[in-house]
C-alpha positions in Angstrom: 6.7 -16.0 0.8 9.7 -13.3 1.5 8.4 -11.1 -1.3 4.2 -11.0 -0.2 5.9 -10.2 3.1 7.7 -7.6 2.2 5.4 -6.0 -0.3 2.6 -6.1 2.7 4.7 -4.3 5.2 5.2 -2.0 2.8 2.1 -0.8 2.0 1.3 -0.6 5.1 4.4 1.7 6.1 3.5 3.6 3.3 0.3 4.4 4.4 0.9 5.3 7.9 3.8 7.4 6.6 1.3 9.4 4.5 -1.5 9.6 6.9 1.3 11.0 9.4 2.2 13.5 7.1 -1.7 14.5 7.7 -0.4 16.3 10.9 0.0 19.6 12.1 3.3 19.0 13.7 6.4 19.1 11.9 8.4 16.3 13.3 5.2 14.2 12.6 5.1 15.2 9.1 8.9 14.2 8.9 8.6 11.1 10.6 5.9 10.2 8.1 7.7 10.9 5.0 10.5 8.7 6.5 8.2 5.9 6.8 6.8 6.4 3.4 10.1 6.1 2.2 10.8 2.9 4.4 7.6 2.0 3.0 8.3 1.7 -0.8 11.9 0.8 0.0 10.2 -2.7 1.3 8.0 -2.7 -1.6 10.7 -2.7 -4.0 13.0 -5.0 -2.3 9.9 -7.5 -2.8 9.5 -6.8 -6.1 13.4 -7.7 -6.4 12.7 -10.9 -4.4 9.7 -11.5 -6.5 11.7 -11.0 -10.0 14.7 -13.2 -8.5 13.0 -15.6 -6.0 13.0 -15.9 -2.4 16.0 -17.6 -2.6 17.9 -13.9 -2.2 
């Protein structure tokens, strides 16, 4: 379950992150790519859970 969790969240930090970066302010933009970032971070970290189990 872990690893549908994680991937989830991190799609959707992923696409928040890049709609941010949509903005006209800087520290907006910045603070979206962050949470991109964040976002595929979790996405890979379920894939890892995924490829090893939940047990992790």
């Amino acid at each position: 379950m872990g690893e549908l969790v994680d991937k989830i969240k991190g799609n959707v930090n992923e696409a928040i992150g890049k709609a941010k970066q949509q903005s006209d302010n800087p520290d907006t933009r910045a603070e979206g790519a962050a949470q991109e970032g964040k976002g595929k971070a979790q996405q890979l970290g379920g894939k890892v859970k995924g490829a090893l189990g939940d047990d992790i």
